[in-house]
C-alpha positions in Angstrom: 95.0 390.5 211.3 92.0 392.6 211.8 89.8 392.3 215.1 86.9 390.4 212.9 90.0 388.3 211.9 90.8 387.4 215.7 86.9 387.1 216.9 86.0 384.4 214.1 89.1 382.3 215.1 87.8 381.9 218.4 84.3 381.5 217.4 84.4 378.6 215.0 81.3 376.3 214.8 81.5 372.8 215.7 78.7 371.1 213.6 77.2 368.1 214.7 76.2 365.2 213.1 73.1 366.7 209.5 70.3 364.6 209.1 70.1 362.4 206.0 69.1 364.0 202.6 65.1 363.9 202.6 63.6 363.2 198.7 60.4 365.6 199.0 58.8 363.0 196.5 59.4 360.0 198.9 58.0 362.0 201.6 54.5 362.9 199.4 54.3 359.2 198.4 54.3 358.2 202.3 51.9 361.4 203.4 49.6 359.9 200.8 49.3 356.6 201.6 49.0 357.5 205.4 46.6 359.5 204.6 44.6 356.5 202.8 44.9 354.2 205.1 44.3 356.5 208.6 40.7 357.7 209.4 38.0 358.2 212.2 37.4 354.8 212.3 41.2 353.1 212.0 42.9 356.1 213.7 46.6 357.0 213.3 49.0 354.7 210.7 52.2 353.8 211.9 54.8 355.4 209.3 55.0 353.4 206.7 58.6 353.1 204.5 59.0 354.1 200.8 57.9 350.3 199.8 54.9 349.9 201.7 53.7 353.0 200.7 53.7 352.7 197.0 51.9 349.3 197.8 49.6 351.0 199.6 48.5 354.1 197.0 48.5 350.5 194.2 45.5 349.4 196.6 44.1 352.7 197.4 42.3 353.9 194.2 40.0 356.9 195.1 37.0 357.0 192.3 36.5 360.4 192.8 
């Protein structure tokens, strides 16, 4: 065994616990709707999940 052999065996990563997969589309859909429904005059949006934010952008039709 070679001395990079010896040093890995002792060095072995101990991973913790990943994160879920994150969809990047989910993620747009809720930055969106956010978006619509935060301002100067309502202030920050509590987070939202994937349903109320596609019932949000249904209601939220920009004419521009």
């Amino acid at each position: 065994m070679n001395a990079f052999q010896e040093v890995a065996a002792h060095c072995e990563a101990k991973w913790g616990r990943l994160s879920a997969p994150v969809d990047p589309e989910e993620t747009r859909i809720r930055m969106r709707a956010q978006s619509a429904l935060s301002g100067g005059e309502l202030g920050q949006c509590p987070p939202l999940d994937i349903r109320q934010a596609r019932d949000v952008l249904a209601w939220y039709a920009p004419q521009y």
